[in-house]
C-alpha positions as CSV (number, residue, x, y, z in Angstrom):
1,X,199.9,85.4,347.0
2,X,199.0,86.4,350.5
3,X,196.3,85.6,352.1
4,X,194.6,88.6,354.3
5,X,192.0,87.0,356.4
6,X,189.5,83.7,356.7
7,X,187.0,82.6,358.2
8,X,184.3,79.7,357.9
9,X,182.4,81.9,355.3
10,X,185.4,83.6,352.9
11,X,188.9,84.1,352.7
12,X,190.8,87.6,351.1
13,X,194.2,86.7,349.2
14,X,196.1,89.3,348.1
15,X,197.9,89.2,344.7
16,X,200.8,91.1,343.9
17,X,202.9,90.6,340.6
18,X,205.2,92.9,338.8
19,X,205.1,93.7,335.2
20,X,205.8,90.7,333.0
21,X,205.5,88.1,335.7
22,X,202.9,85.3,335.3
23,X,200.3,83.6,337.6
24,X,200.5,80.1,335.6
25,X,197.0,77.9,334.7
26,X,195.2,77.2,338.0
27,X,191.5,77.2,339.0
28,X,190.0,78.0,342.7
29,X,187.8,75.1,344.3
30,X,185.2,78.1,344.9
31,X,184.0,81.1,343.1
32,X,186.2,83.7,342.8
33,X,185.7,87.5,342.6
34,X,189.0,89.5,341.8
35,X,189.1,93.4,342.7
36,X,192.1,95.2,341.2
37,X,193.5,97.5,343.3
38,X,196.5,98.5,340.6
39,X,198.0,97.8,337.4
40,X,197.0,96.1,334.5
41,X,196.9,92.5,333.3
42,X,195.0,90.3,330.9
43,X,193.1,86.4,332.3
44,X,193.7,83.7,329.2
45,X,190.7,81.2,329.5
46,X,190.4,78.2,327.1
47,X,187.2,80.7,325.5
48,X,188.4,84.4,326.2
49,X,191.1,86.6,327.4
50,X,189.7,89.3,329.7
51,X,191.3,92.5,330.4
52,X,192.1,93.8,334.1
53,X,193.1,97.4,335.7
54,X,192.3,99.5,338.5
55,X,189.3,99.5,339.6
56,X,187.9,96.8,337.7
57,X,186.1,93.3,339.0
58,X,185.9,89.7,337.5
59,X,184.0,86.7,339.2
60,X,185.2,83.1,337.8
61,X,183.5,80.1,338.1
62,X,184.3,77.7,340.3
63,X,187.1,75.2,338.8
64,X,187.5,77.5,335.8
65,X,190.9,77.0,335.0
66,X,192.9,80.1,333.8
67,X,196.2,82.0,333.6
68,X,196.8,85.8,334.4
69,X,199.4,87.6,332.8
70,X,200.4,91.0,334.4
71,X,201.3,94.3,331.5
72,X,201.8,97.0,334.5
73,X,202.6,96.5,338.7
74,X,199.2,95.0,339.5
75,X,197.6,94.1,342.7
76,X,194.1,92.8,343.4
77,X,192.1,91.0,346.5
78,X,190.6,87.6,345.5
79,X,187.6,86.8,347.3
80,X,186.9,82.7,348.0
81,X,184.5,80.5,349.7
82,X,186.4,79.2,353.3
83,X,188.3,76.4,352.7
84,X,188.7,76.9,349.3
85,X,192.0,76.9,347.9
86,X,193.5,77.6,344.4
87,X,194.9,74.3,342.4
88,X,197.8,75.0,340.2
89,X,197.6,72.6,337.1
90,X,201.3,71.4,338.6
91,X,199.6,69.9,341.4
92,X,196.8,67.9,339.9
């Protein structure tokens, strides 16, 4: 994870995993809206799994915990609130 750019409004990260890797269960302390840039890769919520690849969007709730598990090369911008950050259930 990279981020891009902040400010006091937002911040851009940029994700970037390679097939088979895994983004384990964390939640952002903001909304999130994810834009895939390439790739596929499925988001495993208690509820729902929800399918992602190029060119598609998904906003999550604030403190919505999830995992993401990346099928092809994916990248994707996440957009947060400033100050935000992302909690990984490791550090709770």
């Amino acid at each position: 994870m990279k981020q891009l750019t902040e400010n006091p409004a937002y911040k851009v990260l940029q994700v970037a995993l390679a097939a088979g890797e895994e983004m384990p269960r964390h939640f952002a302390t903001s909304d999130a809206f994810i834009i895939v840039e390439q790739g596929e890769a499925v988001v495993f919520f208690t509820d729902q799994e929800v399918s992602l690849h190029a060119g598609s969007t998904l906003a999550i709730p604030a403190t919505k915990p999830h995992t993401l598990v990346v099928k092809q090369d994916f990248r994707s911008n996440v957009i947060l609130a400033g100050g935000s950050r992302i909690q990984f259930s490791d550090q709770v």
